[in-house]
Structures are given as structure tokens and as C-alpha cells.
Steps between C-alpha positions, in 0.01 A plus 500: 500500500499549845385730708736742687494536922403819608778650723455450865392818676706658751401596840473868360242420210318233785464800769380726191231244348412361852185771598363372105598160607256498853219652300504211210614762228818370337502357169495092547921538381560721796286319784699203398845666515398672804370173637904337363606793711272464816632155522889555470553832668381490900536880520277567254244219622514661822433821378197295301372327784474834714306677259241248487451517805498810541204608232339157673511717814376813362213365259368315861542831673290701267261188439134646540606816557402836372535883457300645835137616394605846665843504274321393162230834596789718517662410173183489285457869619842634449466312141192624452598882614788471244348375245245800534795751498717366219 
């Protein structure tokens, strides 16, 4: 018995699985169809390629960085106010 070959995704199902795709997430079936896709369809490895990039960008952006000690202050006390009132 053989086994049967998943259907190919569509552009569609790629740009809908492709934000699970950039974070590792997909099932090892779907990274490889999306990979089948990636490699056949130029739109949709454009569309790929630019999103890496993109969260590349960002994650270097906000490397090191963090909430403003003055920022942090204010939200621990309007927490802490609401908590006391609810």
C-alpha cells in the first residue's frame, strides 16, 4: 500500500499558515507543503521572504530593550489602585 500525496496548498492556505510557518508551528505535513509551495509559487515566496525580514528587523529593534522604569511605576499603581477597588 502506498501512501497518498497530500494536496498541494494554494497560495490562499500558504498566506493563511505562513505567520505559524515563521514561528516553527506547523505540523511537519504542513511545513513541508508550505516549503513545496515556497519553492513553486514566487508570489508567495516573496511574500515569505519579506516577512522574515521583517520580524528579523523588529526582534533587532527591540533587542535589549525595555518598558521605561517611569512607565512600569505608573502601571503597577493603576494595577494596584484597581485591584484595591474591584
Amino acid at each position: 500500500m502506498t501512501e497518498a500525496t497530500p494536496p498541494m496548498m494554494d497560495c490562499d492556505q500558504a498566506m493563511a499558515e505562513l505567520d505559524d510557518f515563521l514561528r516553527a508551528e506547523l505540523s511537519v505535513e504542513l511545513i513541508d507543503r508550505m516549503e513545496a509551495h515556497l519553492a513553486r509559487c514566487g508570489h508567495c515566496r516573496q511574500v515569505g521572504t519579506y516577512e522574515r525580514a521583517f520580524r528579523a528587523r523588529l526582534e533587532r529593534l527591540d533587542a535589549g530593550r525595555c518598558c521605561p522604569e517611569a512607565l512600569r511605576a505608573r502601571i503597577t499603581a493603576l494595577l494596584a489602585r484597581e485591584a484595591g477597588t474591584s
